[in-house]
N, CA, C and O of each residue as an XYZ file, in Angstrom:
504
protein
N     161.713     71.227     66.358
C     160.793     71.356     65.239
C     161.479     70.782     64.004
O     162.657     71.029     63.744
N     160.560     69.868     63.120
C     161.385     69.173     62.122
C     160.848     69.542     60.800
O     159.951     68.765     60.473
N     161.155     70.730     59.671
C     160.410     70.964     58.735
C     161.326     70.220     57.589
O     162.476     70.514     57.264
N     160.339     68.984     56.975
C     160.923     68.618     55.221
C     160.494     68.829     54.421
O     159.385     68.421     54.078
N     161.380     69.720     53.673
C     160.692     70.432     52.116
C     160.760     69.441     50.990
O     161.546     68.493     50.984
N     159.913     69.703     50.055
C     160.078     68.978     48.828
C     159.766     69.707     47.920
O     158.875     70.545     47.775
N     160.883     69.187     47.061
C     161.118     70.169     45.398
C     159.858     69.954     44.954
O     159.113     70.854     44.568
N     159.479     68.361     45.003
C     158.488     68.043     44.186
C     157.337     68.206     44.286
O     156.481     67.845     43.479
N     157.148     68.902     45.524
C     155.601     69.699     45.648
C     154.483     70.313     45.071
O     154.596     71.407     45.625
N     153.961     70.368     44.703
C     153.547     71.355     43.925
C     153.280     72.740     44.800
O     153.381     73.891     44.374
N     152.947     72.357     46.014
C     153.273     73.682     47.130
C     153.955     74.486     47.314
O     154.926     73.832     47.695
N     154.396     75.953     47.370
C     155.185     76.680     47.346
C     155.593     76.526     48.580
O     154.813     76.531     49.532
N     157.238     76.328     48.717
C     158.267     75.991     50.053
C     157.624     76.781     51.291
O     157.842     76.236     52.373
N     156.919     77.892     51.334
C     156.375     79.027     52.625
C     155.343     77.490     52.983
O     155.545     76.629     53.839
N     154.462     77.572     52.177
C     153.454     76.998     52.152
C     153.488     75.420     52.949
O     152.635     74.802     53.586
N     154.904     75.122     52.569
C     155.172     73.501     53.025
C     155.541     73.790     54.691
O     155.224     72.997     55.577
N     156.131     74.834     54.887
C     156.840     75.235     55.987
C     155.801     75.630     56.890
O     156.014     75.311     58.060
N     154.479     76.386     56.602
C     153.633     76.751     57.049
C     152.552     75.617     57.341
O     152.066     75.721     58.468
N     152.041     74.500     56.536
C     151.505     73.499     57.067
C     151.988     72.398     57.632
O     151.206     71.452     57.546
N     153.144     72.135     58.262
C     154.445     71.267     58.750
C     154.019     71.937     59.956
O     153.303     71.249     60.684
N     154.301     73.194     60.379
C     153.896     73.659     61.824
C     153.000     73.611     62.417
O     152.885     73.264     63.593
N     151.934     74.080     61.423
C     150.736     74.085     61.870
C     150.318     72.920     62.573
O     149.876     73.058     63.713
N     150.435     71.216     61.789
C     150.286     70.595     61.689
C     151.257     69.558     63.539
O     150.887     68.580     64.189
N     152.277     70.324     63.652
C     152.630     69.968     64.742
C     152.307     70.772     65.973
O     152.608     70.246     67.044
N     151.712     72.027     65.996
C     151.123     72.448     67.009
C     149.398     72.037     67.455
O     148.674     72.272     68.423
N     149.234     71.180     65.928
C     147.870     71.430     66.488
C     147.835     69.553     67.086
O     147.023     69.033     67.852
N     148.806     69.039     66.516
C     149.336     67.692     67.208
C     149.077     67.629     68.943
O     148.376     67.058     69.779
N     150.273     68.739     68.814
C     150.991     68.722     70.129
C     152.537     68.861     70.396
O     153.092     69.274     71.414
N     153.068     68.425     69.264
C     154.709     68.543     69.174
C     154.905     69.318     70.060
O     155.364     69.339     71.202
N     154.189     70.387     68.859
C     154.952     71.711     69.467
C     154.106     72.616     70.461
O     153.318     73.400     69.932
N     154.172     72.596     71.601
C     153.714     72.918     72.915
C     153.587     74.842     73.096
O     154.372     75.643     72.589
N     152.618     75.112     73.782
C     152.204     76.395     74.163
C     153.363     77.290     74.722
O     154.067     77.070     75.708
N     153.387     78.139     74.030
C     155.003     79.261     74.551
C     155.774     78.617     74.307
O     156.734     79.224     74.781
N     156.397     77.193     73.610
C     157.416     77.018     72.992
C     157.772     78.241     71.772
O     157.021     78.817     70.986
N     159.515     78.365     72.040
C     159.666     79.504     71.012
C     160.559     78.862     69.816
O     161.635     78.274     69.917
N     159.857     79.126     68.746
C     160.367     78.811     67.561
C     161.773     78.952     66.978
O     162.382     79.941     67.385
N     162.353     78.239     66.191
C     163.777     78.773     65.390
C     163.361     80.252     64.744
O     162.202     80.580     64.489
N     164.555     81.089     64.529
C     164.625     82.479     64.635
C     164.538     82.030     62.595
O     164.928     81.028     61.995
N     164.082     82.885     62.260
C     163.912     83.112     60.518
C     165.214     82.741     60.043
O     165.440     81.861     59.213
N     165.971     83.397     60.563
C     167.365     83.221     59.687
C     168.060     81.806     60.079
O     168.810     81.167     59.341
N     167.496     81.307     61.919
C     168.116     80.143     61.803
C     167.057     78.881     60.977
O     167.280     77.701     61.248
N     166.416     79.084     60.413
C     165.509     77.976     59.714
C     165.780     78.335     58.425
O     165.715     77.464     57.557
N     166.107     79.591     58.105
C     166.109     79.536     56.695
C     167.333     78.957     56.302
O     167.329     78.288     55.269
N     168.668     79.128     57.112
C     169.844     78.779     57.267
C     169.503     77.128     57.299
O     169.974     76.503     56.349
N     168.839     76.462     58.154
C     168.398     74.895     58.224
C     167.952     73.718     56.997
O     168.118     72.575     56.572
N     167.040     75.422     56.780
C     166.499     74.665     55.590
C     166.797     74.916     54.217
O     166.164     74.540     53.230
N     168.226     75.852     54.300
C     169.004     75.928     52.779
C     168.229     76.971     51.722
O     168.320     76.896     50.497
N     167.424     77.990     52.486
C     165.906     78.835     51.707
C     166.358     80.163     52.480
O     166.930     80.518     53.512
N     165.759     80.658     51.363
C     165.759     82.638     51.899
C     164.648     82.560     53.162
O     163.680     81.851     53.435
N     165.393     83.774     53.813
C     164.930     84.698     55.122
C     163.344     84.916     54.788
O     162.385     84.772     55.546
N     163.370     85.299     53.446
C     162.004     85.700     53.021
C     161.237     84.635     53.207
O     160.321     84.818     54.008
N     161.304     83.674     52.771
C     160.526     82.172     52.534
C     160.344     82.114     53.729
O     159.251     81.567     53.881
N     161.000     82.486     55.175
C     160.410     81.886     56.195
C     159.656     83.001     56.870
O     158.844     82.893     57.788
N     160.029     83.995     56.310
C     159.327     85.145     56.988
C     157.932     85.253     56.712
O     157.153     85.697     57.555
N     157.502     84.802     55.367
C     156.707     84.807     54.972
C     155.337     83.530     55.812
O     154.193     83.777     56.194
N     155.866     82.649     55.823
C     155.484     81.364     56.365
C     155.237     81.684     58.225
O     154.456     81.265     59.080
N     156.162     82.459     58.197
C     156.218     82.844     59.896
C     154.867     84.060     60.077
O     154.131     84.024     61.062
N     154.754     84.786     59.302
C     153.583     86.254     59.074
C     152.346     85.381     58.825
O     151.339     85.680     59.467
N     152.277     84.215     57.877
C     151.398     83.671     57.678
C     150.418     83.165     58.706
O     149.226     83.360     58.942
N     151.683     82.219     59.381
C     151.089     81.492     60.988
C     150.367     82.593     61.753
O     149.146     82.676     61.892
N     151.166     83.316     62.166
C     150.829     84.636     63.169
C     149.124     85.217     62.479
O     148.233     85.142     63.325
N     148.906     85.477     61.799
C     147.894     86.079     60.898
C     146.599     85.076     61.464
O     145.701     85.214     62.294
N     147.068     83.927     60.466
C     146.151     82.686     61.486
C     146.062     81.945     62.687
O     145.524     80.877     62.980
N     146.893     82.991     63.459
C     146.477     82.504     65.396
C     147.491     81.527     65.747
O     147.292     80.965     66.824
N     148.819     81.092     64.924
C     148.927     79.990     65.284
C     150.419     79.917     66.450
O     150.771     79.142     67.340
N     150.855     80.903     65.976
C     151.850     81.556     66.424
C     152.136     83.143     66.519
O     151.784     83.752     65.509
N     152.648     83.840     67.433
C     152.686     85.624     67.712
C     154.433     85.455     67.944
O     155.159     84.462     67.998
N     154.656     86.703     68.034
C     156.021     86.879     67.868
C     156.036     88.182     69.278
O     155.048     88.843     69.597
N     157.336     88.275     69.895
C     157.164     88.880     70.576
C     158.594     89.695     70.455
O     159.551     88.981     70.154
N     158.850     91.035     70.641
C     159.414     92.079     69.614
C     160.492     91.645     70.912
O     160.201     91.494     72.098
N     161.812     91.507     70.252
C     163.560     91.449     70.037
C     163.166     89.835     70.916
O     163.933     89.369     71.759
N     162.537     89.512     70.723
C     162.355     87.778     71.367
C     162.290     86.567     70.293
O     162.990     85.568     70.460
N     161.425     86.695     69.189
C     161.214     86.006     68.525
C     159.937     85.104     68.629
O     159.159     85.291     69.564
N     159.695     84.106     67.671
C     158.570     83.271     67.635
C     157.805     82.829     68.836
O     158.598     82.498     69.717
N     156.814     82.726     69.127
C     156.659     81.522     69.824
C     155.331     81.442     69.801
O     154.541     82.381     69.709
N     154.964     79.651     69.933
C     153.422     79.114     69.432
C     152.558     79.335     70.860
O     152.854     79.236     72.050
N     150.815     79.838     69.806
C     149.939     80.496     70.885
C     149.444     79.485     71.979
O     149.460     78.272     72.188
N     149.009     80.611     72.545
C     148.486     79.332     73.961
C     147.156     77.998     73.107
O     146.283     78.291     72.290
N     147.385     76.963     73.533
C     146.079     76.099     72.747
C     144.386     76.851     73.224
O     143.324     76.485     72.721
N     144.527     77.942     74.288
C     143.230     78.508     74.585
C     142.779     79.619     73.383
O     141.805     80.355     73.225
N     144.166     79.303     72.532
C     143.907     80.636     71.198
C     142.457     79.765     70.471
O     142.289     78.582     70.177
N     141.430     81.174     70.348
C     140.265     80.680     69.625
C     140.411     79.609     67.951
O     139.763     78.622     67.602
N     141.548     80.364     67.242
C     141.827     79.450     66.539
C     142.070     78.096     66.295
O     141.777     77.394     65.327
N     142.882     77.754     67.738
C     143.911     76.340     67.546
C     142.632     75.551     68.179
O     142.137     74.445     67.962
N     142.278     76.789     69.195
C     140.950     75.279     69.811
C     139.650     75.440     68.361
O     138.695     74.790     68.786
N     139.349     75.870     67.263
C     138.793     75.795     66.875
C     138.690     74.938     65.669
O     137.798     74.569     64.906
N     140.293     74.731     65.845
C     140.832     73.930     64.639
C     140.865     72.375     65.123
O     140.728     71.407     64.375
N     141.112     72.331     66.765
C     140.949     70.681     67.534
C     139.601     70.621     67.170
O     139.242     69.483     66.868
N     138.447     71.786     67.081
C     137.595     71.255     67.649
C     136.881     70.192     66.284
O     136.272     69.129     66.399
N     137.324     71.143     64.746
C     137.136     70.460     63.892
C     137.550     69.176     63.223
O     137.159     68.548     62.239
N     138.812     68.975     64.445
C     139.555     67.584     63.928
C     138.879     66.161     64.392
O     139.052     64.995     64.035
N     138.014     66.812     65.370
C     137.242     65.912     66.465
C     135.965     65.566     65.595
O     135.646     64.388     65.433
N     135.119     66.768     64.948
C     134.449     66.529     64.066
C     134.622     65.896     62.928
O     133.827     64.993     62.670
N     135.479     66.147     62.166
C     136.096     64.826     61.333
C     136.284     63.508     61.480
O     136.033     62.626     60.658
N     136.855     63.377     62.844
C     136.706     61.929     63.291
C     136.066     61.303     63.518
O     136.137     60.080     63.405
N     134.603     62.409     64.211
C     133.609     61.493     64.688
C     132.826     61.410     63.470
O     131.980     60.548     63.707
N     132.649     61.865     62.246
C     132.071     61.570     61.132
C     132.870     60.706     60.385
O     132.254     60.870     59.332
N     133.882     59.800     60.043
C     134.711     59.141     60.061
C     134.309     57.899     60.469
O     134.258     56.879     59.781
N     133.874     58.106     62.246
C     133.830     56.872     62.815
C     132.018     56.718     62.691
O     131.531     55.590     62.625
N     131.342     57.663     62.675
C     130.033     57.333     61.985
C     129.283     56.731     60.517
O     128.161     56.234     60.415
N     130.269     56.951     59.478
C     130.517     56.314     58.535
C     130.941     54.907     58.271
O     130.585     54.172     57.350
N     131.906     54.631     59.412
C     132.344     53.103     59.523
C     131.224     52.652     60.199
O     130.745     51.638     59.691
N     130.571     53.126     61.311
C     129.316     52.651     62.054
C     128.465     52.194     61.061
O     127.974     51.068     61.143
N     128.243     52.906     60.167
C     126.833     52.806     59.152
C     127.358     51.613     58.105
O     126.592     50.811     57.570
N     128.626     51.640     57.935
C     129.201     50.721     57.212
C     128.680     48.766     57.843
O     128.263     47.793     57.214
N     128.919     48.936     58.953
C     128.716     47.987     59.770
C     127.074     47.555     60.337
O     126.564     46.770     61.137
N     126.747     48.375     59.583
C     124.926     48.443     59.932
C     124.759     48.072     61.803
O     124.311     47.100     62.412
N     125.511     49.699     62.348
C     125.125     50.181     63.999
C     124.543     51.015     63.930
O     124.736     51.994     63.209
N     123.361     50.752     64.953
C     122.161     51.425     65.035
C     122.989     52.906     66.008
O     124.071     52.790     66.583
N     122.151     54.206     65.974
C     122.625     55.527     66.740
C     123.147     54.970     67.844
O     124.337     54.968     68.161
N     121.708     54.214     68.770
C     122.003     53.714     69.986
C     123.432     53.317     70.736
O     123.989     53.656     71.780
N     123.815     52.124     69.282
C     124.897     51.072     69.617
C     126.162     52.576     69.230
O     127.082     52.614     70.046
N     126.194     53.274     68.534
C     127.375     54.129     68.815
C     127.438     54.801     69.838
O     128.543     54.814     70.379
N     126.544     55.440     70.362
C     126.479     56.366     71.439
C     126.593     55.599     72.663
O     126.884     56.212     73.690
N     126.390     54.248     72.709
C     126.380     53.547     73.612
C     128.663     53.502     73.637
O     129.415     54.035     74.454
N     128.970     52.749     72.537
C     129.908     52.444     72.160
C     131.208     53.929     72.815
O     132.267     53.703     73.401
N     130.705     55.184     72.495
C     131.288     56.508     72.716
C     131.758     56.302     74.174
O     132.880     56.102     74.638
N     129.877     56.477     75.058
C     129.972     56.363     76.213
C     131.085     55.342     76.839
O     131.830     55.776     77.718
N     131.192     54.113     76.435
C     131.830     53.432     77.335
C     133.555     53.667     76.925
O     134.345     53.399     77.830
N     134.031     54.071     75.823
C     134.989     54.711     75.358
C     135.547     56.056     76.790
O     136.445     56.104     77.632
N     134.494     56.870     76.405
C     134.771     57.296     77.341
C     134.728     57.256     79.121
O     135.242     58.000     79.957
N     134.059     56.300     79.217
C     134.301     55.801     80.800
C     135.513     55.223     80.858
O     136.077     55.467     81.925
N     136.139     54.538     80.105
C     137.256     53.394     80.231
C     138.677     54.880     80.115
O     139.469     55.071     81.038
N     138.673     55.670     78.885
C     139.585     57.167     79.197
C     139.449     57.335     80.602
O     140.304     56.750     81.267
N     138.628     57.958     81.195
C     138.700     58.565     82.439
C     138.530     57.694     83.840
O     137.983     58.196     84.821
N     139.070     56.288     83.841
C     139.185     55.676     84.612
C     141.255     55.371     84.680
O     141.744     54.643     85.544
């Protein structure tokens, strides 16, 4: 796991630490039951109080993204957590409004996208 802080954030350091993870579990980096650096070894990593990560670590957990499991430590939820799949599911929605916007940009009719999807996806699953 690779977290880089910046002074110049306007984000509070939990905050940077907390969307850095997020951001790689919902990637993929960071994989289902992978177990996280221990608070003190990240806070130690990242040159920041115990608190700062504890905080960032309570945060995740709160929002599904990670659970902790008592004298074990961190580790990120299964991707079947309602959250994380709810959070792919909106990234998918973003994209495909994204790529419907460039469609319209290009003056493509519904047809020619849905057509365009379909064969997208035949050519994936071949």
């Amino acid at each position: 796991m690779e977290i880089v802080i910046s002074n110049s954030s306007n984000s509070p350091i939990y905050e940077q630490i907390k969307e850095q993870v997020k951001a790689q579990i919902l990637s993929g980096e960071l994989t289902e039951d992978e177990m996280l650096p221990s608070l003190r070894q990240l806070a130690k990593d990242l040159k920041i109080s115990v608190l700062t990560t504890t905080r960032a670590y309570n945060e995740l957990e709160q929002e599904g993204f990670i659970t902790s499991r008592q004298g074990k430590g961190f580790y990120v939820m299964s991707s079947s957590s309602n959250l994380i799949r709810e959070q792919l599911i909106k990234e998918v929605e973003n994209n495909l409004n994204n790529a419907i916007q460039a469609a319209q940009r290009v003056s493509m009719s519904d047809d020619e996208i849905i057509s365009l999807l379909r064969l997208l996806l035949e050519v994936k699953n071949d």
